[in-house]
PDB file with SEQRES, HELIX, SHEET and CRYST1 records, atoms N, CA, C and O in Angstrom:
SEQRES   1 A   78  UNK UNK UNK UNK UNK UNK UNK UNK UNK UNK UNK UNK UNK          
SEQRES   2 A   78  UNK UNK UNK UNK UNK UNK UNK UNK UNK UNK UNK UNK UNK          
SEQRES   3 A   78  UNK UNK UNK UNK UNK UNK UNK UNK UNK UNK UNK UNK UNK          
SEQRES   4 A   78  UNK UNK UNK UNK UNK UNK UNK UNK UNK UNK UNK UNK UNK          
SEQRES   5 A   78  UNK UNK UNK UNK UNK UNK UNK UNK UNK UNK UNK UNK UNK          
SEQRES   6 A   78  UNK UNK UNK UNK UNK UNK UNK UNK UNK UNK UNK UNK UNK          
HELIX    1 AA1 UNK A   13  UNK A   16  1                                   4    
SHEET    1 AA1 5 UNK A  60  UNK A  63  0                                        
SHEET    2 AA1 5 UNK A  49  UNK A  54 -1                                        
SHEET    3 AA1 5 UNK A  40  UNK A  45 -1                                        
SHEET    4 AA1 5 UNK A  28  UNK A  30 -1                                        
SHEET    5 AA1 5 UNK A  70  UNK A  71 -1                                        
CRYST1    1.000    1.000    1.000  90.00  90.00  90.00 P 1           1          
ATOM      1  N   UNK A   1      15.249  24.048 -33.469  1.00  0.00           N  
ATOM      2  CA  UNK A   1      15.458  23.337 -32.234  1.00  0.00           C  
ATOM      3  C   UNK A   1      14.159  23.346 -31.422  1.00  0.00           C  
ATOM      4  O   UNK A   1      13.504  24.371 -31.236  1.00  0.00           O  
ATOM      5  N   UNK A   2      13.887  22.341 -31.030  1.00  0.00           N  
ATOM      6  CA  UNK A   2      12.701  22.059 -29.685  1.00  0.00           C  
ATOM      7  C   UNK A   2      12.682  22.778 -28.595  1.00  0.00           C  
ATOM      8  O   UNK A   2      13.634  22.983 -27.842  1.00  0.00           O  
ATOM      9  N   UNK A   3      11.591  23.172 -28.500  1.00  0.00           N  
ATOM     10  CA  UNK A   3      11.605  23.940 -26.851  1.00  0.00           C  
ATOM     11  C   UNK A   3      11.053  22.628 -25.781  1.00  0.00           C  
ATOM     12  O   UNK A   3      10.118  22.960 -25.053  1.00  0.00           O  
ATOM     13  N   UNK A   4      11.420  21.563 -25.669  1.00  0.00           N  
ATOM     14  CA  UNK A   4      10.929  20.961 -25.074  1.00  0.00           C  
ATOM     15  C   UNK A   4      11.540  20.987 -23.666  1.00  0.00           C  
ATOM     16  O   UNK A   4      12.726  20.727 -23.459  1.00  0.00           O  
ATOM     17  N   UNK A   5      10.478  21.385 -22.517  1.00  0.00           N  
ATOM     18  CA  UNK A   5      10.569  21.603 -20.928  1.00  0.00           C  
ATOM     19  C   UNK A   5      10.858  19.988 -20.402  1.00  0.00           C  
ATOM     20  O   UNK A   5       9.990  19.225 -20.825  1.00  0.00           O  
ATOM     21  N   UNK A   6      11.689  19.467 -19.739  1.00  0.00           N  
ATOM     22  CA  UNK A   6      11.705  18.022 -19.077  1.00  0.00           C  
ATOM     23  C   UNK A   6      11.814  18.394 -17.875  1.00  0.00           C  
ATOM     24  O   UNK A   6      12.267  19.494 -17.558  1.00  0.00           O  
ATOM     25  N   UNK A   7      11.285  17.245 -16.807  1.00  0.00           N  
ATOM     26  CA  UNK A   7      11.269  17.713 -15.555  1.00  0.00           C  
ATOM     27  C   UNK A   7      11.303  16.611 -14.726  1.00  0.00           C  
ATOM     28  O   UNK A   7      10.425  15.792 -14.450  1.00  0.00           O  
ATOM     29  N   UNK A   8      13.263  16.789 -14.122  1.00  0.00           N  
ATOM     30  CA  UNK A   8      13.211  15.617 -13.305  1.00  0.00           C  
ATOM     31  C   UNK A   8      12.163  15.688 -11.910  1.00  0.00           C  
ATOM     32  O   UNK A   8      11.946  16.709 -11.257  1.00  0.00           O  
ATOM     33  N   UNK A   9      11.587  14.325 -11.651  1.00  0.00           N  
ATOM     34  CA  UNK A   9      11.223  13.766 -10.379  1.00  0.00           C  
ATOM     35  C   UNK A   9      12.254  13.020  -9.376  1.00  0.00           C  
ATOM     36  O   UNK A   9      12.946  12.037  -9.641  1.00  0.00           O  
ATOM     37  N   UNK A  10      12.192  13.625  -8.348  1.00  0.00           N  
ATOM     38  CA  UNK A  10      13.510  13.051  -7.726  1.00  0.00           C  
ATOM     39  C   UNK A  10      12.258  11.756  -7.064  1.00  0.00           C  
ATOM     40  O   UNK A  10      11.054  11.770  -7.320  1.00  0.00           O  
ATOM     41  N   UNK A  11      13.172  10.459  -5.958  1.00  0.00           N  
ATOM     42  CA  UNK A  11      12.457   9.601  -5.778  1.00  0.00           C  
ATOM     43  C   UNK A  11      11.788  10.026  -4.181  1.00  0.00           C  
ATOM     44  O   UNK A  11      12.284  10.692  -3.272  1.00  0.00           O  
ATOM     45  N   UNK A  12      10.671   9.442  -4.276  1.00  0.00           N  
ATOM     46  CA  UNK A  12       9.507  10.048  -3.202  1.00  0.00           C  
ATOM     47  C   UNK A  12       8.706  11.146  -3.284  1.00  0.00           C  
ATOM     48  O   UNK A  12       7.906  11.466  -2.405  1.00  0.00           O  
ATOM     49  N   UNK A  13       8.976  12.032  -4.808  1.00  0.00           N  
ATOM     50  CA  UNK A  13       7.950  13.483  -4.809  1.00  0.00           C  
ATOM     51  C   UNK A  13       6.811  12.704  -4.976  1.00  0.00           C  
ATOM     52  O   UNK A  13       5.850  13.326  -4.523  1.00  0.00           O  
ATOM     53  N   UNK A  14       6.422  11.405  -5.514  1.00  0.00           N  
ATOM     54  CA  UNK A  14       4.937  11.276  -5.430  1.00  0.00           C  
ATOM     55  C   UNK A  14       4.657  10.894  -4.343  1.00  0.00           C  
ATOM     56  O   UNK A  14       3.540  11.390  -4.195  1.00  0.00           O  
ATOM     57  N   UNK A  15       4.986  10.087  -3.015  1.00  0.00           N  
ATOM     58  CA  UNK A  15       4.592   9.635  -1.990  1.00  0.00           C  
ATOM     59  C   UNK A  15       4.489  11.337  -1.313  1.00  0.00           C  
ATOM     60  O   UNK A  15       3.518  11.801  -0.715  1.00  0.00           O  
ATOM     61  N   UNK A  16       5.566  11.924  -1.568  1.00  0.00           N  
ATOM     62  CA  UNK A  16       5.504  13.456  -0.666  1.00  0.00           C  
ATOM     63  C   UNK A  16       4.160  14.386  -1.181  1.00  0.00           C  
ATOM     64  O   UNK A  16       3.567  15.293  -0.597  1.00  0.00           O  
ATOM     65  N   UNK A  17       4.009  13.973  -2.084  1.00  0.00           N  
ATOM     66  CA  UNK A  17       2.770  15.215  -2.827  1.00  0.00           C  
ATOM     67  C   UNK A  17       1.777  14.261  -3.063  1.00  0.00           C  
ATOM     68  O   UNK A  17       1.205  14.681  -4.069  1.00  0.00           O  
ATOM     69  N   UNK A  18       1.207  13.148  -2.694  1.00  0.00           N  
ATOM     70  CA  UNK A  18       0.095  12.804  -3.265  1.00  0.00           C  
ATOM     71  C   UNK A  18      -0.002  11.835  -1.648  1.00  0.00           C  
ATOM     72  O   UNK A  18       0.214  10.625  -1.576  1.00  0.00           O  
ATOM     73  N   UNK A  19      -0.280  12.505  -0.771  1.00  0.00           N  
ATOM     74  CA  UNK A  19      -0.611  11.988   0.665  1.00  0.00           C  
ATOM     75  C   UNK A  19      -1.697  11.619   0.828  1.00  0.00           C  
ATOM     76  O   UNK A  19      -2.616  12.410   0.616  1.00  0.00           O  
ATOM     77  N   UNK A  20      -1.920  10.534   1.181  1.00  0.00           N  
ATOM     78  CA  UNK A  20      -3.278   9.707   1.739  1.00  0.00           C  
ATOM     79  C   UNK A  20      -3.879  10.482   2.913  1.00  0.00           C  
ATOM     80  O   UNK A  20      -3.238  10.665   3.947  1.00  0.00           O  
ATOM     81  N   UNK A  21      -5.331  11.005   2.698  1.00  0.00           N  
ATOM     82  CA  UNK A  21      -5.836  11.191   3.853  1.00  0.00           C  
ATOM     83  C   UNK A  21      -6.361  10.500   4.602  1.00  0.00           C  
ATOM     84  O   UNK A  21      -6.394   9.399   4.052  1.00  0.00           O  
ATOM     85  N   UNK A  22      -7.030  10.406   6.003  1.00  0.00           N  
ATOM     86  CA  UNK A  22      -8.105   9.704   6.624  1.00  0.00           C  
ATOM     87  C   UNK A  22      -9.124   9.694   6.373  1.00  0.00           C  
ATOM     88  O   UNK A  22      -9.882   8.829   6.811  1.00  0.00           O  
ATOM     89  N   UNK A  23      -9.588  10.854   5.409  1.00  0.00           N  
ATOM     90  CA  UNK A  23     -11.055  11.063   4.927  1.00  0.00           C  
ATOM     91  C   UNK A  23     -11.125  10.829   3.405  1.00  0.00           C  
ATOM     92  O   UNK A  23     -10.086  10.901   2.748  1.00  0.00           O  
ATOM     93  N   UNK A  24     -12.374  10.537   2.780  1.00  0.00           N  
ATOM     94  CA  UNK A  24     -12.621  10.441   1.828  1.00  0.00           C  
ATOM     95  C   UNK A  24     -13.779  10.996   1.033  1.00  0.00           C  
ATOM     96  O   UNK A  24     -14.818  11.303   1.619  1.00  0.00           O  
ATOM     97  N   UNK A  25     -13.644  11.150  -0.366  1.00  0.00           N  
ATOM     98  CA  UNK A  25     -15.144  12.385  -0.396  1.00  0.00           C  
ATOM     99  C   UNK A  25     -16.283  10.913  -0.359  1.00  0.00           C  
ATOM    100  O   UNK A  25     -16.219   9.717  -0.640  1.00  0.00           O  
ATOM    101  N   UNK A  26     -17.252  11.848   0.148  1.00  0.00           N  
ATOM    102  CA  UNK A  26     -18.463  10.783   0.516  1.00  0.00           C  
ATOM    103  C   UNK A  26     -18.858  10.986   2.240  1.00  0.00           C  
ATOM    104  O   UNK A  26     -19.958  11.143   2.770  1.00  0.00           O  
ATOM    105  N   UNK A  27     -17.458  10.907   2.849  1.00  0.00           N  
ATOM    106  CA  UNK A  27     -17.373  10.919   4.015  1.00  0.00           C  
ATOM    107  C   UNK A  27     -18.267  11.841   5.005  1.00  0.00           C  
ATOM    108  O   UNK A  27     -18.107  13.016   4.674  1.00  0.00           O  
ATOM    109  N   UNK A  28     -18.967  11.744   5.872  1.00  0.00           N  
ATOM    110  CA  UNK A  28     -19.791  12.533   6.542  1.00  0.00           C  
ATOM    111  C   UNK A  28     -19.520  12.896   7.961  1.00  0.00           C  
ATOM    112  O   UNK A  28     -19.848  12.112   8.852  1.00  0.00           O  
ATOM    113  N   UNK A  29     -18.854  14.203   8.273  1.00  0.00           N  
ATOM    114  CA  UNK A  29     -17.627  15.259   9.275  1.00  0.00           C  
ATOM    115  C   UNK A  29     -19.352  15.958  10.202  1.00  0.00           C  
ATOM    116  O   UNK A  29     -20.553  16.065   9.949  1.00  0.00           O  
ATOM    117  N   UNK A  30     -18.730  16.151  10.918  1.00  0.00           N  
ATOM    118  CA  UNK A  30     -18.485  17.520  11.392  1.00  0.00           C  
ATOM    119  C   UNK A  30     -17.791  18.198  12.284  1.00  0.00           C  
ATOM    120  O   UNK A  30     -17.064  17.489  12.980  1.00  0.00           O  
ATOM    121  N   UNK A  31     -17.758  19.844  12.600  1.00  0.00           N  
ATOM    122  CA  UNK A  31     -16.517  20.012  13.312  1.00  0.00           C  
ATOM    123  C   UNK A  31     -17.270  20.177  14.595  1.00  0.00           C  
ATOM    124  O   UNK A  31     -18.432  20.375  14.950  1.00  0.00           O  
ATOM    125  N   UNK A  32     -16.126  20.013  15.114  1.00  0.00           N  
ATOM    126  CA  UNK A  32     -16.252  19.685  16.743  1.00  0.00           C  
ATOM    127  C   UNK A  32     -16.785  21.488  17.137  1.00  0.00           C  
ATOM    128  O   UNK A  32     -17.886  21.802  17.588  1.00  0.00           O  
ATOM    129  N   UNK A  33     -15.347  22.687  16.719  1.00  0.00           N  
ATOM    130  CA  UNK A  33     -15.585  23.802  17.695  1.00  0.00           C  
ATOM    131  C   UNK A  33     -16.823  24.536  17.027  1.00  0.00           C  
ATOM    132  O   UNK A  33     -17.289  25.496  17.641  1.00  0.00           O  
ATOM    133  N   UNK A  34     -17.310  24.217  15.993  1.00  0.00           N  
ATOM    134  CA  UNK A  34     -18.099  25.164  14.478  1.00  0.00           C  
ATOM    135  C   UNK A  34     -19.805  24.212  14.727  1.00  0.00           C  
ATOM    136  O   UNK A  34     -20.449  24.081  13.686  1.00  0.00           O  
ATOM    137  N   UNK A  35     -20.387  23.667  15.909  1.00  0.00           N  
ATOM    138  CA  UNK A  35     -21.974  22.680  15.742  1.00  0.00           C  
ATOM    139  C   UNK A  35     -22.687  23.441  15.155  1.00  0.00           C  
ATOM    140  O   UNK A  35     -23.660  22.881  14.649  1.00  0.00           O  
ATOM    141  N   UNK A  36     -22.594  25.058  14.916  1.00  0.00           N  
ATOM    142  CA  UNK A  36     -23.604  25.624  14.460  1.00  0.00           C  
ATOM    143  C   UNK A  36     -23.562  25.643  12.817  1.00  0.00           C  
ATOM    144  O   UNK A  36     -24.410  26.176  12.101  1.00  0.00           O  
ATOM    145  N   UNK A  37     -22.369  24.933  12.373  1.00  0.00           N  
ATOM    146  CA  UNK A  37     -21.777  24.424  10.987  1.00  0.00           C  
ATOM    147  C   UNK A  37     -22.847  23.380  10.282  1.00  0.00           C  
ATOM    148  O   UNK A  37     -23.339  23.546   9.166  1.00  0.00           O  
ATOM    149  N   UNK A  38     -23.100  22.288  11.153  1.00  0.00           N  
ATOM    150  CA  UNK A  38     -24.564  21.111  11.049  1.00  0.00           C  
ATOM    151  C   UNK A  38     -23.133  20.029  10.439  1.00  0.00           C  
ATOM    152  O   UNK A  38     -21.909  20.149  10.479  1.00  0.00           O  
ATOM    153  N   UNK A  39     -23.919  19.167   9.992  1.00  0.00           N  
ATOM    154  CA  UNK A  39     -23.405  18.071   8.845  1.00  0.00           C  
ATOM    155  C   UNK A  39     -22.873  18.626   7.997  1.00  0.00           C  
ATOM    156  O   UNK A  39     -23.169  19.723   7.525  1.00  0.00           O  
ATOM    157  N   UNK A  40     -21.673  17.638   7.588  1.00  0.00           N  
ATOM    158  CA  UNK A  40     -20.970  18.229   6.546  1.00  0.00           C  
ATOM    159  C   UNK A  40     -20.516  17.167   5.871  1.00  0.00           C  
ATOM    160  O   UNK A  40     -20.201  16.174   6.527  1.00  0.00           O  
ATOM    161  N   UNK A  41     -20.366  17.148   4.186  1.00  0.00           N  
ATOM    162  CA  UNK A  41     -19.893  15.904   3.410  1.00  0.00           C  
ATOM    163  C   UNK A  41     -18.575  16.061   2.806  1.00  0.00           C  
ATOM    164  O   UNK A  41     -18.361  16.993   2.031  1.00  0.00           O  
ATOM    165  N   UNK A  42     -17.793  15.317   3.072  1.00  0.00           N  
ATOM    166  CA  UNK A  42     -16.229  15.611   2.591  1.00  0.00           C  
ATOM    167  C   UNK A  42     -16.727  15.584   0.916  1.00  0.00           C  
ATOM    168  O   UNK A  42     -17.374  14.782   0.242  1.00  0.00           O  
ATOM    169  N   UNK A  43     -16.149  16.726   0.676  1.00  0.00           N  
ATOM    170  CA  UNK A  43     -16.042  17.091  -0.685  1.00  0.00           C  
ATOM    171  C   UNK A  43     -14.503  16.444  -1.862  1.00  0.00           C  
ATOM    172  O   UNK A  43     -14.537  16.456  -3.093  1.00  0.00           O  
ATOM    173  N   UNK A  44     -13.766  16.136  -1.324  1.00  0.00           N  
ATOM    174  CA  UNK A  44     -12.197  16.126  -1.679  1.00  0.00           C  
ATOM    175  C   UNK A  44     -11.034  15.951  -0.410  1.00  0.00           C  
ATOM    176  O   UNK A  44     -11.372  16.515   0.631  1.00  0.00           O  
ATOM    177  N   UNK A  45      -9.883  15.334  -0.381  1.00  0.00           N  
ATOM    178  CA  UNK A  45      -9.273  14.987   0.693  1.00  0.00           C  
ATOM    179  C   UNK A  45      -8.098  14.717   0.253  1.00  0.00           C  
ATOM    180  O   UNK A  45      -8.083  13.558  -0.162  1.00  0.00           O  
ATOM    181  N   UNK A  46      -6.834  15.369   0.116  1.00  0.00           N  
ATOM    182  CA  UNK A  46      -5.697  14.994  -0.243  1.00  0.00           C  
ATOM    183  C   UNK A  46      -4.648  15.904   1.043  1.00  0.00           C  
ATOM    184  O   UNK A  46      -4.406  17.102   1.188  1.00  0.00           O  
ATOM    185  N   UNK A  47      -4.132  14.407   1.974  1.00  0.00           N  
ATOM    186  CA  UNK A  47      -3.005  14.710   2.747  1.00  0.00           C  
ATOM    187  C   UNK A  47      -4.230  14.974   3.784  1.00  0.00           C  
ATOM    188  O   UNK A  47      -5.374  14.542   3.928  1.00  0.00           O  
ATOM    189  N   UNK A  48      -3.005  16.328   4.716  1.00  0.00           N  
ATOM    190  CA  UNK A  48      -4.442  17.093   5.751  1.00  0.00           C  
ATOM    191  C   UNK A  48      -5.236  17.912   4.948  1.00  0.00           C  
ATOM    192  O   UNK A  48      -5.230  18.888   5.698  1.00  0.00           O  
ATOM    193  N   UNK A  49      -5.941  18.278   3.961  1.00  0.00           N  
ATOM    194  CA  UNK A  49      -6.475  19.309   3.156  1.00  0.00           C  
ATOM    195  C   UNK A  49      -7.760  18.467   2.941  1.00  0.00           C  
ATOM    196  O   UNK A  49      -7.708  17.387   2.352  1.00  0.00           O  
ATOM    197  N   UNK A  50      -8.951  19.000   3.446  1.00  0.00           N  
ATOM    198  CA  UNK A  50     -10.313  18.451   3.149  1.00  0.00           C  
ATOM    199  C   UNK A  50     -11.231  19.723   2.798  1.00  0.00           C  
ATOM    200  O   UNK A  50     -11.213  20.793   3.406  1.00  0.00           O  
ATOM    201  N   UNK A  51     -11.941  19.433   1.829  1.00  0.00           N  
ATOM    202  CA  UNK A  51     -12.782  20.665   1.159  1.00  0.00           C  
ATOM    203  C   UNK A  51     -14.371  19.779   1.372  1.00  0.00           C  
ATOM    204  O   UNK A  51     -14.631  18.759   0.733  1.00  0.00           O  
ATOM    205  N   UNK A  52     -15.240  20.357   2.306  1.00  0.00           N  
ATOM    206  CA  UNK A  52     -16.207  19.872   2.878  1.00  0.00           C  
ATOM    207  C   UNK A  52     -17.272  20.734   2.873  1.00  0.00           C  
ATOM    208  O   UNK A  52     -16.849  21.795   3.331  1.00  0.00           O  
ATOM    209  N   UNK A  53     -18.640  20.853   2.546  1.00  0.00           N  
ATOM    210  CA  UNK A  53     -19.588  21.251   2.267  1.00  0.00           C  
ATOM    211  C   UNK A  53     -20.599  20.693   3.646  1.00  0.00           C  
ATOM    212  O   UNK A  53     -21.000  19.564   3.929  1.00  0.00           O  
ATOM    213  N   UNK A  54     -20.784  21.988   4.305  1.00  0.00           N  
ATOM    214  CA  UNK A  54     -21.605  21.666   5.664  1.00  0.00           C  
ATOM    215  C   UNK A  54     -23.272  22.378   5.553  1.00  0.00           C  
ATOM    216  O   UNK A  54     -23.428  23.473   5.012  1.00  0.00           O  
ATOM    217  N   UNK A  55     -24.119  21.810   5.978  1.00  0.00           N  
ATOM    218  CA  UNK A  55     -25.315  22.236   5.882  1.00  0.00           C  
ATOM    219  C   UNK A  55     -25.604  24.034   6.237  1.00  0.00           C  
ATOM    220  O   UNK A  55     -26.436  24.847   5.835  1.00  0.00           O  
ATOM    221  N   UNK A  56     -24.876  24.071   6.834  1.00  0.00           N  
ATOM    222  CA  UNK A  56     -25.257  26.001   7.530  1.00  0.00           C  
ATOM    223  C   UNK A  56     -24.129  26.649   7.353  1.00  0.00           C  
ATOM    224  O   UNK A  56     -24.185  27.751   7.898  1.00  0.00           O  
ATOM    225  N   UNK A  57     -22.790  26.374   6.650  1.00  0.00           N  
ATOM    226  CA  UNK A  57     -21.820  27.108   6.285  1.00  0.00           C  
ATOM    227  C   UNK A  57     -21.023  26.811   5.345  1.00  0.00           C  
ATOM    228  O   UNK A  57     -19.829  27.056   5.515  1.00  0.00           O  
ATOM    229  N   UNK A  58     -21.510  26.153   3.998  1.00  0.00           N  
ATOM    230  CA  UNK A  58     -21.250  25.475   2.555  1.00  0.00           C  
ATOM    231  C   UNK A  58     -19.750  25.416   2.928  1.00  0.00           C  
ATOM    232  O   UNK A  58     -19.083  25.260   3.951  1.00  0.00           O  
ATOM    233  N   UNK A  59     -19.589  25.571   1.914  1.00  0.00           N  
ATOM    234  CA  UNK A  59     -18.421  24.368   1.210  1.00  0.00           C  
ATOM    235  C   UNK A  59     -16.861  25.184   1.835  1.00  0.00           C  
ATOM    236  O   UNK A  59     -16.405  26.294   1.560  1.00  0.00           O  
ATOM    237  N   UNK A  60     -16.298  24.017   2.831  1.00  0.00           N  
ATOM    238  CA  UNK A  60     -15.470  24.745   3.839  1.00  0.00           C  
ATOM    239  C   UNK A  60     -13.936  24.084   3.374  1.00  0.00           C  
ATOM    240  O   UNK A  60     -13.811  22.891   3.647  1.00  0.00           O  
ATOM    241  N   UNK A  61     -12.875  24.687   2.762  1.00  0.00           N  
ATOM    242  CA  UNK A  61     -11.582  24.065   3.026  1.00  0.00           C  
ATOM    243  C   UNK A  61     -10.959  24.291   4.259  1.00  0.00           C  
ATOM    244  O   UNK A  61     -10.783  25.411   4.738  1.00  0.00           O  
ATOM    245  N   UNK A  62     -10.588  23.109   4.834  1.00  0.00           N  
ATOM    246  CA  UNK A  62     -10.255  22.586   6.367  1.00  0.00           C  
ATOM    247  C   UNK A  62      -8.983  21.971   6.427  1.00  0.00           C  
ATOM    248  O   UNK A  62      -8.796  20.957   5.755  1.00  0.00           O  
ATOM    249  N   UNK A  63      -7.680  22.641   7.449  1.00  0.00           N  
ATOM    250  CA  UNK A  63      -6.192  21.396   7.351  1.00  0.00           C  
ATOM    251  C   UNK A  63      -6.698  20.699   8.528  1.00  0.00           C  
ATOM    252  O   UNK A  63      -7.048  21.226   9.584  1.00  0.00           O  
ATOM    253  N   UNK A  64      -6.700  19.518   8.248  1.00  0.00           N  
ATOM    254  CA  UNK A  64      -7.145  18.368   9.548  1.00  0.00           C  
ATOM    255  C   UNK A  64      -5.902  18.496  10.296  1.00  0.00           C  
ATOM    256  O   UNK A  64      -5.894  17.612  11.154  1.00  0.00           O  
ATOM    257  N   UNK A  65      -4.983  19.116  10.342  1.00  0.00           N  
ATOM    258  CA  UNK A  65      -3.808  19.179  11.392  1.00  0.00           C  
ATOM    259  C   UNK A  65      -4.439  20.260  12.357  1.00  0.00           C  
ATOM    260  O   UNK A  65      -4.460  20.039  13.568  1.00  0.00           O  
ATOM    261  N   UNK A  66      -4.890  21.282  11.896  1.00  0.00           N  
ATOM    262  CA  UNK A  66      -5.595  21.619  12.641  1.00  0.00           C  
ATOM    263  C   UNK A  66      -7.178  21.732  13.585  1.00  0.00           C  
ATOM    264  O   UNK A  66      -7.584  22.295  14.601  1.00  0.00           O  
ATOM    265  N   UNK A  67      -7.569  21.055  12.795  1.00  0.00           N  
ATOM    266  CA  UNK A  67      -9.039  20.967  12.846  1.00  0.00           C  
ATOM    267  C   UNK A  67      -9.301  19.654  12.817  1.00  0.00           C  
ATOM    268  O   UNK A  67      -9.171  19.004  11.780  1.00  0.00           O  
ATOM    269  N   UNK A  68      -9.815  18.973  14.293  1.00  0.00           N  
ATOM    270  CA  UNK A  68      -9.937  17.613  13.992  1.00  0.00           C  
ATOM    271  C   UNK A  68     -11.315  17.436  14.257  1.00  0.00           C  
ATOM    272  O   UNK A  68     -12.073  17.482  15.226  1.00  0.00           O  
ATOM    273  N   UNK A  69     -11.377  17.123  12.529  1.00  0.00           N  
ATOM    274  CA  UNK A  69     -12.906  16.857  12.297  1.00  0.00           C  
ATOM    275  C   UNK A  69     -13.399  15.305  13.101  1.00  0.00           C  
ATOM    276  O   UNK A  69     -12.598  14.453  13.487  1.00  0.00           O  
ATOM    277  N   UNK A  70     -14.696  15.231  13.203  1.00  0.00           N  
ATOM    278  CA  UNK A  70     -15.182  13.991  13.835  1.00  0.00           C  
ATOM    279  C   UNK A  70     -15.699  13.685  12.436  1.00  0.00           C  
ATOM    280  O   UNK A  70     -15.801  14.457  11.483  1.00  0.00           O  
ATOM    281  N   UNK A  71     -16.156  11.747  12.563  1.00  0.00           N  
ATOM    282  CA  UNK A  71     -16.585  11.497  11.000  1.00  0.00           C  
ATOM    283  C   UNK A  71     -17.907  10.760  11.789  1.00  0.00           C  
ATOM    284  O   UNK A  71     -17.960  10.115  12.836  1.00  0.00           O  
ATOM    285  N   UNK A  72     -18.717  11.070  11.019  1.00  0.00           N  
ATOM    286  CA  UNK A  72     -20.327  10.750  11.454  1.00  0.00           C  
ATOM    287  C   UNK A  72     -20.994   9.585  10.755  1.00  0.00           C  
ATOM    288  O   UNK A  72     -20.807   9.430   9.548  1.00  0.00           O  
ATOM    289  N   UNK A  73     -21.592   8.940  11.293  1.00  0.00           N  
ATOM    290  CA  UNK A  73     -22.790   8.238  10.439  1.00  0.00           C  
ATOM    291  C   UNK A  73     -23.558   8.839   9.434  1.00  0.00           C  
ATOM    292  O   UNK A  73     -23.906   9.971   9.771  1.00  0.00           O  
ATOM    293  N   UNK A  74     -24.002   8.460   8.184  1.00  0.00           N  
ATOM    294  CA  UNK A  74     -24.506   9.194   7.457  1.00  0.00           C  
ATOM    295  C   UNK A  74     -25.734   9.711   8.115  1.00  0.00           C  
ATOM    296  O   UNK A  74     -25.827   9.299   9.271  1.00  0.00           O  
ATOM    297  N   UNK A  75     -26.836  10.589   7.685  1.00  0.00           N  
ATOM    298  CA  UNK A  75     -28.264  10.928   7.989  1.00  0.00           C  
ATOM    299  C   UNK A  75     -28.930   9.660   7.430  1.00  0.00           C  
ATOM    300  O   UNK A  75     -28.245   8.797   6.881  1.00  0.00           O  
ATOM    301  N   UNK A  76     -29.978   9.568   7.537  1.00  0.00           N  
ATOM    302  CA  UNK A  76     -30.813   8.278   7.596  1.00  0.00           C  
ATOM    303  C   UNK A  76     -31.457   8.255   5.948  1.00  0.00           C  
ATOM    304  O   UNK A  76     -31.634   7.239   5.276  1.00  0.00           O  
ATOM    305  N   UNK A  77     -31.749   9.712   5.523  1.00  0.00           N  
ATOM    306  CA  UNK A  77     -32.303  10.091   4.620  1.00  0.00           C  
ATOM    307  C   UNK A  77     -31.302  10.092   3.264  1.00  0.00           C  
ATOM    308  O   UNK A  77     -31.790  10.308   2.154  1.00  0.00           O  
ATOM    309  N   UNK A  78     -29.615   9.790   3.474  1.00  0.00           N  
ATOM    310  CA  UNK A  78     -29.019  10.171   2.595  1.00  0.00           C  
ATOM    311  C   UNK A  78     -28.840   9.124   1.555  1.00  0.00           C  
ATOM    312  O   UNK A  78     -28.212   9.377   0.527  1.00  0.00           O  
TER     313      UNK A  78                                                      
END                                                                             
């Protein structure tokens, strides 16, 4: 006999688990209470969950529910 695992999806677990953020990786943050943080480039962004890499305090996972990042113009140089 098969050990085969099946696994219902009820309707909406993908809209519930695969949430659109406002940010996108590429995106260029920084945080408002953290300036001594510098620039920071959204690394990844699913729902409120952003994993962002800032010039003076690397690579930061952030819930944008709490933390409302500002989104910047890129640097001139980038």
């Amino acid at each position: 006999m098969s050990s085969l695992i099946r696994f219902a999806v009820y309707p909406g677990f993908m809209q519930k688990h695969a949430q659109a953020s406002h940010f996108a990786p590429g995106d260029w943050v920084r945080h408002p209470e953290r300036p001594e943080w510098g620039l920071g480039r959204v690394q990844s962004a699913l729902g409120a969950r952003v994993t962002a890499t800032f010039e003076n305090a690397g690579k930061q996972s952030l819930n944008t529910d709490v933390v409302a990042l500002a989104r910047v113009a890129p640097p001139h140089d980038s």
